[in-house]
N, CA, C, O and CB atoms as a CASP TS submission, in Angstrom:
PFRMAT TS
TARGET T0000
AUTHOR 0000-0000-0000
METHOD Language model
MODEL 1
PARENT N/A
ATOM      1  N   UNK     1      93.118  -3.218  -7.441  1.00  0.00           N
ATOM      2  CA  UNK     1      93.646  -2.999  -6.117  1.00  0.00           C
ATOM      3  C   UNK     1      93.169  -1.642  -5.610  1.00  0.00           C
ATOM      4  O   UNK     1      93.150  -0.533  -6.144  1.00  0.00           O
ATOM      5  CB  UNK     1      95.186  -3.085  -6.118  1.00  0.00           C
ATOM      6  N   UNK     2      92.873  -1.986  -4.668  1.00  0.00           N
ATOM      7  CA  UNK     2      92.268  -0.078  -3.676  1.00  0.00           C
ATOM      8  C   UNK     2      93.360   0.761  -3.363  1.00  0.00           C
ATOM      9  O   UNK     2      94.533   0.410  -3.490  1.00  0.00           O
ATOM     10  CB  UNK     2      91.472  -0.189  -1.771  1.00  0.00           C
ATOM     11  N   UNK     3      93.028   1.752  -2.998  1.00  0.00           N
ATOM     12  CA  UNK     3      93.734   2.778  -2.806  1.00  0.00           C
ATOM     13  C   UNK     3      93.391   3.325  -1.258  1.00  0.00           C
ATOM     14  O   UNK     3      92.465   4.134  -1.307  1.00  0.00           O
ATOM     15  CB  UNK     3      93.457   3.741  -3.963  1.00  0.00           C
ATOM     16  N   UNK     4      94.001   3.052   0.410  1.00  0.00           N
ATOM     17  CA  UNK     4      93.829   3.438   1.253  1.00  0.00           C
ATOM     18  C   UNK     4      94.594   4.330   1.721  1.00  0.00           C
ATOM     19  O   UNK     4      95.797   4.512   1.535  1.00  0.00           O
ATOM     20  CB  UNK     4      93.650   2.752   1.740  1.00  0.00           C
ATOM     21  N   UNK     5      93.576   5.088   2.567  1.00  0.00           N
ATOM     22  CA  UNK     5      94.051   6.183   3.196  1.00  0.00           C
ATOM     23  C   UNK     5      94.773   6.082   4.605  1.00  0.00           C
ATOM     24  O   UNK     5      94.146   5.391   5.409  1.00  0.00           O
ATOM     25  CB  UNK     5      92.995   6.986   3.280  1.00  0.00           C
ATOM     26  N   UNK     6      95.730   6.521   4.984  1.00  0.00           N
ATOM     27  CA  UNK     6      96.520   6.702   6.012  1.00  0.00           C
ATOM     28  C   UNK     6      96.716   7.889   6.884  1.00  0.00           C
ATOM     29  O   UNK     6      96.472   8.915   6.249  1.00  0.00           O
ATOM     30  CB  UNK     6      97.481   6.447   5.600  1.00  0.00           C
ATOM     31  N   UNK     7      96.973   8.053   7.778  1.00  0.00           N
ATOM     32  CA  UNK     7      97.132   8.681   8.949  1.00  0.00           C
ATOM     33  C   UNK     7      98.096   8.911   9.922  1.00  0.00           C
ATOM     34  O   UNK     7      97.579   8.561  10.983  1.00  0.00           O
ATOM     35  CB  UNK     7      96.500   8.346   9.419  1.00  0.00           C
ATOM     36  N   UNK     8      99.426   9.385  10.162  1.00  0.00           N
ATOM     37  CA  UNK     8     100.292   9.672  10.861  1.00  0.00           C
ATOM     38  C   UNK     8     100.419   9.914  12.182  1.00  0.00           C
ATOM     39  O   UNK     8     101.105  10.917  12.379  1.00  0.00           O
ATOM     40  CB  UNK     8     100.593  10.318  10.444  1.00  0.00           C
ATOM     41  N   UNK     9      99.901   9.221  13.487  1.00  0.00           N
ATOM     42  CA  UNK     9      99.328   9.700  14.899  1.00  0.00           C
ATOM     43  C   UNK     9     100.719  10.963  15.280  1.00  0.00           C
ATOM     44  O   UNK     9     100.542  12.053  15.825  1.00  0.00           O
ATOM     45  CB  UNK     9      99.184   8.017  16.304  1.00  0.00           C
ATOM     46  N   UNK    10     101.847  10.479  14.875  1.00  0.00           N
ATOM     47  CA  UNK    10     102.977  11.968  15.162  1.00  0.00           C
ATOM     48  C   UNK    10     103.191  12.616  14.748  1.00  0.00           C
ATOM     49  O   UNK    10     103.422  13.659  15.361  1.00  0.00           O
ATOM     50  CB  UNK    10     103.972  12.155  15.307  1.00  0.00           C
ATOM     51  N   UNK    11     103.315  12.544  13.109  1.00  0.00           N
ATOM     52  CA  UNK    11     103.309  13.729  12.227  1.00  0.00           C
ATOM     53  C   UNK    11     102.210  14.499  11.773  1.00  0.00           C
ATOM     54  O   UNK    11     102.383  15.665  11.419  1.00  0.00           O
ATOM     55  CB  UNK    11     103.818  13.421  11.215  1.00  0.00           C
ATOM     56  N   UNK    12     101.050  13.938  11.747  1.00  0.00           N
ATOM     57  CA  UNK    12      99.695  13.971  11.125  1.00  0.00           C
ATOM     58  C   UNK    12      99.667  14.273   9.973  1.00  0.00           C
ATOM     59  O   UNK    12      98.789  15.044   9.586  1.00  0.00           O
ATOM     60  CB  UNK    12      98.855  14.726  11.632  1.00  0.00           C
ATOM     61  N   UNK    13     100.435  13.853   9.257  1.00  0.00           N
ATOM     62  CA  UNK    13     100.688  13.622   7.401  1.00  0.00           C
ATOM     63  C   UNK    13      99.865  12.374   7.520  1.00  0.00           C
ATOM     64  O   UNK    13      99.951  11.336   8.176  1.00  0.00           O
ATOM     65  CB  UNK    13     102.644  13.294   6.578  1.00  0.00           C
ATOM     66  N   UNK    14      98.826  12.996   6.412  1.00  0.00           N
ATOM     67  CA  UNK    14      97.433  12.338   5.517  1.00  0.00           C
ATOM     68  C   UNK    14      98.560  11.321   4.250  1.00  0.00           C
ATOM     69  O   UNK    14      99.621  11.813   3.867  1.00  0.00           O
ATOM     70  CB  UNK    14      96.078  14.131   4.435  1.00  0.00           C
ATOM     71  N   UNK    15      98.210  10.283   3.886  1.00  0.00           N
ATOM     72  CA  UNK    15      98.671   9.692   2.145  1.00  0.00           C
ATOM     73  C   UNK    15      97.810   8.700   2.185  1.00  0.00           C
ATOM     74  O   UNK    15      97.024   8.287   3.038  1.00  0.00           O
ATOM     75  CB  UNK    15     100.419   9.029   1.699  1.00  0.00           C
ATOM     76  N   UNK    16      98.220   8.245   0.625  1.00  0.00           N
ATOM     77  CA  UNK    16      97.394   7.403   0.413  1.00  0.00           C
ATOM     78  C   UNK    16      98.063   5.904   0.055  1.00  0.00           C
ATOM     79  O   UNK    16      99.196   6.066  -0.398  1.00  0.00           O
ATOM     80  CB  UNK    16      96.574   7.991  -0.564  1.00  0.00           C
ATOM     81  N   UNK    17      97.779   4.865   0.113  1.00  0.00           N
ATOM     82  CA  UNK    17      99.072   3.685  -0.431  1.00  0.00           C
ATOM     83  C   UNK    17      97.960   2.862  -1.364  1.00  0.00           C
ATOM     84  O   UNK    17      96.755   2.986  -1.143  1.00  0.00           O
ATOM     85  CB  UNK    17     100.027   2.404   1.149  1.00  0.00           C
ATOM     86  N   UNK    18      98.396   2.145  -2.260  1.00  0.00           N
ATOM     87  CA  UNK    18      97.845   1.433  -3.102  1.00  0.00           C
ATOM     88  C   UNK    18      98.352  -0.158  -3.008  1.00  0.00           C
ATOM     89  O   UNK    18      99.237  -0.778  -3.597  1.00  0.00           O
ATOM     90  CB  UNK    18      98.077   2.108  -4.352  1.00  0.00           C
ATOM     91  N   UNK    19      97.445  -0.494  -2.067  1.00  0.00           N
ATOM     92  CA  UNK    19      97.625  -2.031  -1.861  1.00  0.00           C
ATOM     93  C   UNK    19      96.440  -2.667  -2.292  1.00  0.00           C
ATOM     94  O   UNK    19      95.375  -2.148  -2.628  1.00  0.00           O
ATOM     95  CB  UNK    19      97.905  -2.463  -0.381  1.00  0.00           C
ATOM     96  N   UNK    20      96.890  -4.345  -2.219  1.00  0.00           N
ATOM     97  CA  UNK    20      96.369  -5.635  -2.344  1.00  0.00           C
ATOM     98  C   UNK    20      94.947  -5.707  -0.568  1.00  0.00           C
ATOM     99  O   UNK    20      95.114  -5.656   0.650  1.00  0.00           O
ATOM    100  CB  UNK    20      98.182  -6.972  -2.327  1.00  0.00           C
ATOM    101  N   UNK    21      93.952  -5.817  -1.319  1.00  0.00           N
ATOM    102  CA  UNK    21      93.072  -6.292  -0.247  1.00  0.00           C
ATOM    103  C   UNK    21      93.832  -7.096   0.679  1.00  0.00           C
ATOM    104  O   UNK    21      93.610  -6.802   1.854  1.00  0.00           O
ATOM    105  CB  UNK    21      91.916  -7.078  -0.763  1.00  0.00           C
ATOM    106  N   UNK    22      94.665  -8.025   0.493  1.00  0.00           N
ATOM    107  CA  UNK    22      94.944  -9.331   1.301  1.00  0.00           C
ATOM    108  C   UNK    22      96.009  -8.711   1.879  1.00  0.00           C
ATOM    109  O   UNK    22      96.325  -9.377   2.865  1.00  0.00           O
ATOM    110  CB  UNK    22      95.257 -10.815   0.537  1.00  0.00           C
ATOM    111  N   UNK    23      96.903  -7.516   1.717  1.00  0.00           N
ATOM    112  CA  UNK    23      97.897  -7.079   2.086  1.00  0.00           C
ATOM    113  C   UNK    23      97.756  -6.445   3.452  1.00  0.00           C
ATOM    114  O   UNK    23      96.823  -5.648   3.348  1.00  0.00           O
ATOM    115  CB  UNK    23      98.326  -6.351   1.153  1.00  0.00           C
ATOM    116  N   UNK    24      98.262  -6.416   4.747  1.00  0.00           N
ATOM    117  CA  UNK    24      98.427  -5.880   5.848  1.00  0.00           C
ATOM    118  C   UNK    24      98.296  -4.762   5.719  1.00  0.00           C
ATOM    119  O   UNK    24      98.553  -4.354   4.586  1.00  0.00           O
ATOM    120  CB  UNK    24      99.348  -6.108   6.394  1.00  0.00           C
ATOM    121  N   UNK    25      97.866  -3.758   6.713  1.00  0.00           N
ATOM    122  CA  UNK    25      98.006  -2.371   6.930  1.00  0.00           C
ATOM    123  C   UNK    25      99.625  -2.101   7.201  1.00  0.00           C
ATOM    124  O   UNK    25     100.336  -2.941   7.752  1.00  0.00           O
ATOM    125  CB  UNK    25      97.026  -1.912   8.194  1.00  0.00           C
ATOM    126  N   UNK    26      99.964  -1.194   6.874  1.00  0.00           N
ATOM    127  CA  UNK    26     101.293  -0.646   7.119  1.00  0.00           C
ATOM    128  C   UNK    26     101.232   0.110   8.582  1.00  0.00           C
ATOM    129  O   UNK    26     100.238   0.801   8.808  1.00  0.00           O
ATOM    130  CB  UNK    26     101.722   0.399   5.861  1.00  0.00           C
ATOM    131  N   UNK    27     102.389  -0.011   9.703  1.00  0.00           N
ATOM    132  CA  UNK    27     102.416   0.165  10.759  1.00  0.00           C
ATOM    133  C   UNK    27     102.834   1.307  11.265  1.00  0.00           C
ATOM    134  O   UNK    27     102.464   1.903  12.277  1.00  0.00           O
ATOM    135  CB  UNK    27     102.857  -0.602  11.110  1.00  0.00           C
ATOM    136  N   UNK    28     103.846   1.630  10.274  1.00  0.00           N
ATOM    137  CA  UNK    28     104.687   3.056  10.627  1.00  0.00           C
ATOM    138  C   UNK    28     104.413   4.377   9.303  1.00  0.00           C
ATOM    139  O   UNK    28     103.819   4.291   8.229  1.00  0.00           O
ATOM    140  CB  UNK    28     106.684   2.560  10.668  1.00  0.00           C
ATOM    141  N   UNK    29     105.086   5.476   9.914  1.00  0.00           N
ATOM    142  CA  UNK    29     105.301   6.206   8.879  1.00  0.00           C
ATOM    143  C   UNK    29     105.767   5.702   7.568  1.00  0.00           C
ATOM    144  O   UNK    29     106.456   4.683   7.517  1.00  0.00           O
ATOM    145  CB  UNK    29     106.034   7.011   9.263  1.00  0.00           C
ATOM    146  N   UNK    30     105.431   6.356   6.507  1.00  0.00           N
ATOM    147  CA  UNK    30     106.927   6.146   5.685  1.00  0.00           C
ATOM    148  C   UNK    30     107.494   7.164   5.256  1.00  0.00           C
ATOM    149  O   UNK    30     108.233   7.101   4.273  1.00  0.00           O
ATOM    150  CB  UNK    30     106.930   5.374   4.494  1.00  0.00           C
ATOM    151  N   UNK    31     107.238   8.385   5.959  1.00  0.00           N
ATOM    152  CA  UNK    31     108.801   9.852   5.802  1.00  0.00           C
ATOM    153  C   UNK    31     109.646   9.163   6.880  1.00  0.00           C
ATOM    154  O   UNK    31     109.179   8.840   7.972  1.00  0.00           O
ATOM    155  CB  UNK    31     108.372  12.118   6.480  1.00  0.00           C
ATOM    156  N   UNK    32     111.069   8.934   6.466  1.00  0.00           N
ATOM    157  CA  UNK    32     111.877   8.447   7.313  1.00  0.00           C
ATOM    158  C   UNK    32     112.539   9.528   8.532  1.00  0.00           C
ATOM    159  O   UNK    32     113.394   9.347   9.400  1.00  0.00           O
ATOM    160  CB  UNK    32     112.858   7.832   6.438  1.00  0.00           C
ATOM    161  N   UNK    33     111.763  10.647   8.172  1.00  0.00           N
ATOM    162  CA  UNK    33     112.016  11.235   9.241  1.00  0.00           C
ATOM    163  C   UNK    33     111.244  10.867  11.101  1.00  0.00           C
ATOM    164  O   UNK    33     111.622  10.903  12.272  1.00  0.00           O
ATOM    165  CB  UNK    33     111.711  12.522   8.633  1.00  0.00           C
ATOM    166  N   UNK    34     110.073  10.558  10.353  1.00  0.00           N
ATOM    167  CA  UNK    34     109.242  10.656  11.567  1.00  0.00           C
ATOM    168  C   UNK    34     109.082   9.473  12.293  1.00  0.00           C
ATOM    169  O   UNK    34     109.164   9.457  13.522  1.00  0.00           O
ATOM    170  CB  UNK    34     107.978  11.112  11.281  1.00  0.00           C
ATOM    171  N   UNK    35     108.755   8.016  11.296  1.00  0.00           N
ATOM    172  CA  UNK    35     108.879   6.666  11.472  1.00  0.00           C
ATOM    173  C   UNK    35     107.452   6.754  12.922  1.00  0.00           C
ATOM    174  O   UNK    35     107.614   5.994  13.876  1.00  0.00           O
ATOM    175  CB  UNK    35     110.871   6.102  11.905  1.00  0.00           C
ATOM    176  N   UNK    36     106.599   7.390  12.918  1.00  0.00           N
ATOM    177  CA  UNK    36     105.617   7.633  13.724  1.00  0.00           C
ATOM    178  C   UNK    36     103.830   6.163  13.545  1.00  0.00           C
ATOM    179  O   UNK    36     103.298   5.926  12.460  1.00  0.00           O
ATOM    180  CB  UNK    36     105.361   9.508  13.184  1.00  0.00           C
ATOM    181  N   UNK    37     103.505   5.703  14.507  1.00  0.00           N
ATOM    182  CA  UNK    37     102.770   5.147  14.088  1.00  0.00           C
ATOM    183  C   UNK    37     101.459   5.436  13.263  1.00  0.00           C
ATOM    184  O   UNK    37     101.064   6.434  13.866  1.00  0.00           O
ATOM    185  CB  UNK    37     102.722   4.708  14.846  1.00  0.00           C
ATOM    186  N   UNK    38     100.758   5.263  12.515  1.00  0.00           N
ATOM    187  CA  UNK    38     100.138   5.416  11.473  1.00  0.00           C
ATOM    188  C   UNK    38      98.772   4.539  11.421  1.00  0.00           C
ATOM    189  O   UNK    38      99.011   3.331  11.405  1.00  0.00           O
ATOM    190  CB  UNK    38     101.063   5.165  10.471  1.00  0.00           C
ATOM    191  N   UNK    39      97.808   4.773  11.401  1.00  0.00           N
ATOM    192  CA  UNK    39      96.389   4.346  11.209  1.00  0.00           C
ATOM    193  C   UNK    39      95.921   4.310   9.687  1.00  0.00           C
ATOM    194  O   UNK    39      96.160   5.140   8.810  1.00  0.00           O
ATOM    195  CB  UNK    39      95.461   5.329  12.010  1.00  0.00           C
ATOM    196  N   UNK    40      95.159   3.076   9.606  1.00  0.00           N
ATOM    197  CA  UNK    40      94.171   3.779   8.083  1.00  0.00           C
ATOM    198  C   UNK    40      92.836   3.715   8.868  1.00  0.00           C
ATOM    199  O   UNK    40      92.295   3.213   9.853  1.00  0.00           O
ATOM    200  CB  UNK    40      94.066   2.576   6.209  1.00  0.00           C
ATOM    201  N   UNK    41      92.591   4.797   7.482  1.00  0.00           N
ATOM    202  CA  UNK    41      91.443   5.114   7.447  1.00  0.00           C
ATOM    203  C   UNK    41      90.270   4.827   6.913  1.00  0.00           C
ATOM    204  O   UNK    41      90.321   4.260   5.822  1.00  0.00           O
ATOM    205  CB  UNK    41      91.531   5.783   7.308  1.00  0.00           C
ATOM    206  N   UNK    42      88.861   5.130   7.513  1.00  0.00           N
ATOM    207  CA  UNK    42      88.042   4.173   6.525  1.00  0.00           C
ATOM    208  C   UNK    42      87.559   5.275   5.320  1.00  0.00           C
ATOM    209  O   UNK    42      87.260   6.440   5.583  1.00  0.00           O
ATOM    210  CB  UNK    42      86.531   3.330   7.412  1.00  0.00           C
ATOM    211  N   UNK    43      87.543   4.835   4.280  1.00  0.00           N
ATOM    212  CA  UNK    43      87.486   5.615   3.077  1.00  0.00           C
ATOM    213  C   UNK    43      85.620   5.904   3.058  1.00  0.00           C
ATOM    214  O   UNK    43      84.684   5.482   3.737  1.00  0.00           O
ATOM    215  CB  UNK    43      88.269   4.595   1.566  1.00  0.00           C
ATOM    216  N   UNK    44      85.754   6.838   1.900  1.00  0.00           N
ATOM    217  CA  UNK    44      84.090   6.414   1.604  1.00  0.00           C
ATOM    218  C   UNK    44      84.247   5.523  -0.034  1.00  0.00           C
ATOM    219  O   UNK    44      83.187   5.535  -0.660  1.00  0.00           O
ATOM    220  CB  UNK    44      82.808   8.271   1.418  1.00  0.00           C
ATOM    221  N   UNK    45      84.984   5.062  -0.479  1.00  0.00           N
ATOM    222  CA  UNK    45      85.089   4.237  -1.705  1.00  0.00           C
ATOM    223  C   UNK    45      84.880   5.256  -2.834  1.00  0.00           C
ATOM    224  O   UNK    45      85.054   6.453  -2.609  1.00  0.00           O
ATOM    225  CB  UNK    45      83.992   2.999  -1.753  1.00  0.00           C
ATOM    226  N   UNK    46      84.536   4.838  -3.961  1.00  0.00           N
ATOM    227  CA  UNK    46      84.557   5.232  -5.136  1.00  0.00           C
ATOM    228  C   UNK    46      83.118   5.340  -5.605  1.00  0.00           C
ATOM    229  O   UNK    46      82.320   4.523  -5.144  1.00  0.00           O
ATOM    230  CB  UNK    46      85.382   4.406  -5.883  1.00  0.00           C
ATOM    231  N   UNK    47      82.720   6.195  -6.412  1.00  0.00           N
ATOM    232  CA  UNK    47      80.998   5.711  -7.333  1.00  0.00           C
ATOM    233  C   UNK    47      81.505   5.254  -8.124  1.00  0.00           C
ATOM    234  O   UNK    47      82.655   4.819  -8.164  1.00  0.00           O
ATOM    235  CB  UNK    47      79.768   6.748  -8.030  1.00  0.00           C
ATOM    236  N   UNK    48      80.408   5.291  -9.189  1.00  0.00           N
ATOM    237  CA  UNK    48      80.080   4.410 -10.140  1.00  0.00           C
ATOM    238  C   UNK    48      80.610   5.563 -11.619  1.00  0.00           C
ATOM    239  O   UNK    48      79.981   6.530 -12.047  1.00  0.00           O
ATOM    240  CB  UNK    48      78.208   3.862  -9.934  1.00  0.00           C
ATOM    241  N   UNK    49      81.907   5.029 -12.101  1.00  0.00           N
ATOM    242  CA  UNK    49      82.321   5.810 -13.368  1.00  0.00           C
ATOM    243  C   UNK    49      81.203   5.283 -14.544  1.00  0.00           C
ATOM    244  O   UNK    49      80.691   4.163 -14.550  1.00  0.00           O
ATOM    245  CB  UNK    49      84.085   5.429 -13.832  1.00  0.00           C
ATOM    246  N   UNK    50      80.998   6.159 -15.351  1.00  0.00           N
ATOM    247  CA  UNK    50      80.304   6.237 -16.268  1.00  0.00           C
ATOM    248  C   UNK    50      81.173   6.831 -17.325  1.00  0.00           C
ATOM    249  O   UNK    50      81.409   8.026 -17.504  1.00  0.00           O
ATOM    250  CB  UNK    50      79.170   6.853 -15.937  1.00  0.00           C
ATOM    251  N   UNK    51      81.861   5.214 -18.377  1.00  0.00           N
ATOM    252  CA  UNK    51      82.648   6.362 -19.344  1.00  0.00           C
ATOM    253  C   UNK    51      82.109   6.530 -21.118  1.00  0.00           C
ATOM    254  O   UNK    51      81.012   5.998 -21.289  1.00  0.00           O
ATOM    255  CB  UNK    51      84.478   5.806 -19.372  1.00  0.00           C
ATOM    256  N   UNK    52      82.307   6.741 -21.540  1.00  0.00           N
ATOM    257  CA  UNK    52      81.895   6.966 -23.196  1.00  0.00           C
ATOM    258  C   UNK    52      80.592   7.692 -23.398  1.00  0.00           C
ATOM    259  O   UNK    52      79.708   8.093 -22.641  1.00  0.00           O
ATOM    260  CB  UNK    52      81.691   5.491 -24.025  1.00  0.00           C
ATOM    261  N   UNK    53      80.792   7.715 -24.662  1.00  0.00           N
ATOM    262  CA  UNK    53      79.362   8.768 -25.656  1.00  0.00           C
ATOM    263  C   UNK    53      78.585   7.487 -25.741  1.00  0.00           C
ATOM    264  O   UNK    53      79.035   6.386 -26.060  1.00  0.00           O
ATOM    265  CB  UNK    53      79.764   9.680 -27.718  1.00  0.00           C
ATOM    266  N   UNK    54      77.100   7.852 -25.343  1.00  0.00           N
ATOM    267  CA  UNK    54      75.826   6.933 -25.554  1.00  0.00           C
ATOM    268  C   UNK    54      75.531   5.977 -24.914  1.00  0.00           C
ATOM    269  O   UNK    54      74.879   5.126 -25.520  1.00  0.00           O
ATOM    270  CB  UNK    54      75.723   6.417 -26.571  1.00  0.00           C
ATOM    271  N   UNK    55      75.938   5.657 -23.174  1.00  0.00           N
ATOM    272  CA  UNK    55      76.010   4.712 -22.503  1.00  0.00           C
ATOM    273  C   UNK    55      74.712   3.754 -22.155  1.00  0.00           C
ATOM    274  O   UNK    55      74.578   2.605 -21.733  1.00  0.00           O
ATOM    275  CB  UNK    55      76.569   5.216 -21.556  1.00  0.00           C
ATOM    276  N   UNK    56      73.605   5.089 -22.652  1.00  0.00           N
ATOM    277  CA  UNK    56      72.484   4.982 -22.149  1.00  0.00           C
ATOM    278  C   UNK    56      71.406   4.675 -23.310  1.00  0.00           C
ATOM    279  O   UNK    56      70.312   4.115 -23.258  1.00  0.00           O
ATOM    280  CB  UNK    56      72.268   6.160 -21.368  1.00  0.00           C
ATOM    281  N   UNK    57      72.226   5.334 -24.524  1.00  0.00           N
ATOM    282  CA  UNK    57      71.424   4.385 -25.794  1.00  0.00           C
ATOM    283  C   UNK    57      71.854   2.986 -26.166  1.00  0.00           C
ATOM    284  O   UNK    57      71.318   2.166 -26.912  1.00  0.00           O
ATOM    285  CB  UNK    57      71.565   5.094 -27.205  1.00  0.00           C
ATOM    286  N   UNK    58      73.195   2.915 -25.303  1.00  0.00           N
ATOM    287  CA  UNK    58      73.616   1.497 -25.994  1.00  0.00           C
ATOM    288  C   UNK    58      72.728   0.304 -24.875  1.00  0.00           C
ATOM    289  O   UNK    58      72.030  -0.580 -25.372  1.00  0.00           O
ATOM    290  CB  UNK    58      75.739   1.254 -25.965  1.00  0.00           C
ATOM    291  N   UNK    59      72.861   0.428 -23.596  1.00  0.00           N
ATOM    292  CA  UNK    59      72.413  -0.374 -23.096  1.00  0.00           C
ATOM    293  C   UNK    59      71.036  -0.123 -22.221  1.00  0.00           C
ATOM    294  O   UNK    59      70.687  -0.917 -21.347  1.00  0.00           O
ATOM    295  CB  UNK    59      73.385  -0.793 -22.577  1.00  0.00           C
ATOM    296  N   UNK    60      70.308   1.046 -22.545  1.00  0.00           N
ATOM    297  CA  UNK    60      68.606   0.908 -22.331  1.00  0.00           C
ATOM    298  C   UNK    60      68.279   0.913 -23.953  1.00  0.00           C
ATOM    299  O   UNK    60      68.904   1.108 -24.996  1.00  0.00           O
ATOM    300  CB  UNK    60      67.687   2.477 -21.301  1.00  0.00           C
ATOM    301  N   UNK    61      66.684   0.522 -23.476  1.00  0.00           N
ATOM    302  CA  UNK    61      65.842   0.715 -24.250  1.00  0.00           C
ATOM    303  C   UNK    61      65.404   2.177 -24.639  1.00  0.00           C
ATOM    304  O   UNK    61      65.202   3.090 -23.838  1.00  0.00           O
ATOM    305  CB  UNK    61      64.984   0.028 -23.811  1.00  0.00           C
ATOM    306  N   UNK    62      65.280   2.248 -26.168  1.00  0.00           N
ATOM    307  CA  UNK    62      65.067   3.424 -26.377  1.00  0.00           C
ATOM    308  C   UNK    62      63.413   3.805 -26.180  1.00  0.00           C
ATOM    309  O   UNK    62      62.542   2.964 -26.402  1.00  0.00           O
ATOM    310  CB  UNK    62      65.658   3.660 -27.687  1.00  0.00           C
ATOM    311  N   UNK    63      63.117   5.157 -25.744  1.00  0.00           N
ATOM    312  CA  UNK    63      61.784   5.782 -26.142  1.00  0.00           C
ATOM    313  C   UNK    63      61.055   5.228 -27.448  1.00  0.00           C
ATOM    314  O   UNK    63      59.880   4.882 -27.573  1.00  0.00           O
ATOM    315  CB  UNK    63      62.025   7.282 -26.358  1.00  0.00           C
ATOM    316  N   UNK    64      62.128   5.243 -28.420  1.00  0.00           N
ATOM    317  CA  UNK    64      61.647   5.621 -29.962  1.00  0.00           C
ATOM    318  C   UNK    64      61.732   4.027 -30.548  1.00  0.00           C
ATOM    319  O   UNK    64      61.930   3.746 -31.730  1.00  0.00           O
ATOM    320  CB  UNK    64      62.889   6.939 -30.949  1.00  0.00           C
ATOM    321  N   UNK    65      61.560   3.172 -29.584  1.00  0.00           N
ATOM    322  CA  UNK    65      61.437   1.325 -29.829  1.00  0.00           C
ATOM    323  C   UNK    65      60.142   1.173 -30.733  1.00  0.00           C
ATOM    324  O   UNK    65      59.026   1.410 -30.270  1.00  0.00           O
ATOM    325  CB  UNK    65      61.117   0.237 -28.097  1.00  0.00           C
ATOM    326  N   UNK    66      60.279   0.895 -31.629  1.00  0.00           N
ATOM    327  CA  UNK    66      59.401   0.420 -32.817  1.00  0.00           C
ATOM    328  C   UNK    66      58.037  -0.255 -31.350  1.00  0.00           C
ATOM    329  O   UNK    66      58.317  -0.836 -30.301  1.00  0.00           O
ATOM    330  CB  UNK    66      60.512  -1.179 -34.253  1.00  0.00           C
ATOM    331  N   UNK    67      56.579   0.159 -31.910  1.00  0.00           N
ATOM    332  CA  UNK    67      55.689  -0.542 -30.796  1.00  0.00           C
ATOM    333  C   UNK    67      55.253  -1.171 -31.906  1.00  0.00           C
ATOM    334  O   UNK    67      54.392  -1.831 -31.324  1.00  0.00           O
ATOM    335  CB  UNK    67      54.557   0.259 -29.711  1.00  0.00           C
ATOM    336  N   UNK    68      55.152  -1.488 -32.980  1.00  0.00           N
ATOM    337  CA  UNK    68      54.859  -2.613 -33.909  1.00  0.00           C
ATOM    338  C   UNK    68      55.529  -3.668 -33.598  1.00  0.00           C
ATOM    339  O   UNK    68      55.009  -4.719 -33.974  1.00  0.00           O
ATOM    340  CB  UNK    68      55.104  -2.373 -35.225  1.00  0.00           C
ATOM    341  N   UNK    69      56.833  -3.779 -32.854  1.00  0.00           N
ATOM    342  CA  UNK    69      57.681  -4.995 -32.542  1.00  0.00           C
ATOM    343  C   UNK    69      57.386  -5.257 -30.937  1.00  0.00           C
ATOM    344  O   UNK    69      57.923  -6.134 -30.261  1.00  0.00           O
ATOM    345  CB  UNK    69      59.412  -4.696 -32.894  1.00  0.00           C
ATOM    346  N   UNK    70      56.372  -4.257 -30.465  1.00  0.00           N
ATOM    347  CA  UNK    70      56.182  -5.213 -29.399  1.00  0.00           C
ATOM    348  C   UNK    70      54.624  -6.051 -29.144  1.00  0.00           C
ATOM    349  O   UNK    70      54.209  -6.985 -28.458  1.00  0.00           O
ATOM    350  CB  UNK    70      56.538  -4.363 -28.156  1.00  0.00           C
ATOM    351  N   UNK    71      54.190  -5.270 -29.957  1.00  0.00           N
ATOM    352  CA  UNK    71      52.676  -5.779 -30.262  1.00  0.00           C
ATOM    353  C   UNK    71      52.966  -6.998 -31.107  1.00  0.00           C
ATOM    354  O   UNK    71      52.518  -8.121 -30.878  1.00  0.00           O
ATOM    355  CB  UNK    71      51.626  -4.613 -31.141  1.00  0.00           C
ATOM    356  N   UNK    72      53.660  -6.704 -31.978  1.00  0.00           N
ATOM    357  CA  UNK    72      53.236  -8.452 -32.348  1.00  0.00           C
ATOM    358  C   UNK    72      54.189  -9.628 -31.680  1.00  0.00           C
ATOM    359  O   UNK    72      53.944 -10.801 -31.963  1.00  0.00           O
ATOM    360  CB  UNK    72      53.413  -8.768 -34.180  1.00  0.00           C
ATOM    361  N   UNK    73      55.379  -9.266 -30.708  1.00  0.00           N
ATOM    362  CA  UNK    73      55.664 -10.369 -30.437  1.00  0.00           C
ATOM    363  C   UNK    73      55.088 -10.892 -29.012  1.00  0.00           C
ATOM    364  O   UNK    73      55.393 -11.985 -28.536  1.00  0.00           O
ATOM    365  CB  UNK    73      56.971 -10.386 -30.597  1.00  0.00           C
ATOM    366  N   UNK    74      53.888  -9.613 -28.170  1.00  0.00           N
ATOM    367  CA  UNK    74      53.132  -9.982 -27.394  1.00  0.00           C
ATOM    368  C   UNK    74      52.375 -10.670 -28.016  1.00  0.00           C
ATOM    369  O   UNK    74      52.421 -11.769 -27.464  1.00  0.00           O
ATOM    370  CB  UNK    74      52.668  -9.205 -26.758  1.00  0.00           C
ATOM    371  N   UNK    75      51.505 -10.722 -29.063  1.00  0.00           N
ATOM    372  CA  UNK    75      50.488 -11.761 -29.772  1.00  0.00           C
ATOM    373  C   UNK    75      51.095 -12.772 -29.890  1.00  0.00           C
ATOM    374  O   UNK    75      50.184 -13.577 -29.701  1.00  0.00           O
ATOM    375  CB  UNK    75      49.927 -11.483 -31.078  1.00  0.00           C
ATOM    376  N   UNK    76      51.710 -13.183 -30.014  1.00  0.00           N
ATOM    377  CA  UNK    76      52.242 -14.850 -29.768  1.00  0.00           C
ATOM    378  C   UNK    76      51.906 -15.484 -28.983  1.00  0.00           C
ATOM    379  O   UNK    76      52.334 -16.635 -28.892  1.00  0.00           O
ATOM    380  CB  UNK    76      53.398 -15.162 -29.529  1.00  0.00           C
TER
END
């Protein structure tokens, strides 16, 4: 589920709410003081997490790839 950003047109208190794609935008504040109408915003999204040790030896090919194993299974 995403995490959108919001906008307060009366208070101008920034938050953030964590809804369902399929879920409506929320209309009002929610400090019950202000109860002011409220916009979202368009985000710039998230990158691309990259987590653990060796992400890049586990799933590329290494430099140090045996070329005896590619020479002979090109000769085939």
């Amino acid at each position: 589920m995403p995490t959108y950003d919001y906008v307060c047109n009366k208070c101008g208190k920034e938050f953030e709410l964590f809804q369902k794609m399929s879920d409506e935008p929320i209309k009002v504040c929610p400090d019950a003081k202000c109860m002011g109408p409220v916009k979202r915003l368009i985000g710039e999204g998230s990158g691309i997490i990259f987590k653990g040790a060796g992400f890049y030896e586990n799933d590329y090919k290494k430099k140090s790839y045996p070329k005896s194993t590619e020479t002979s299974s090109s000769k085939k």
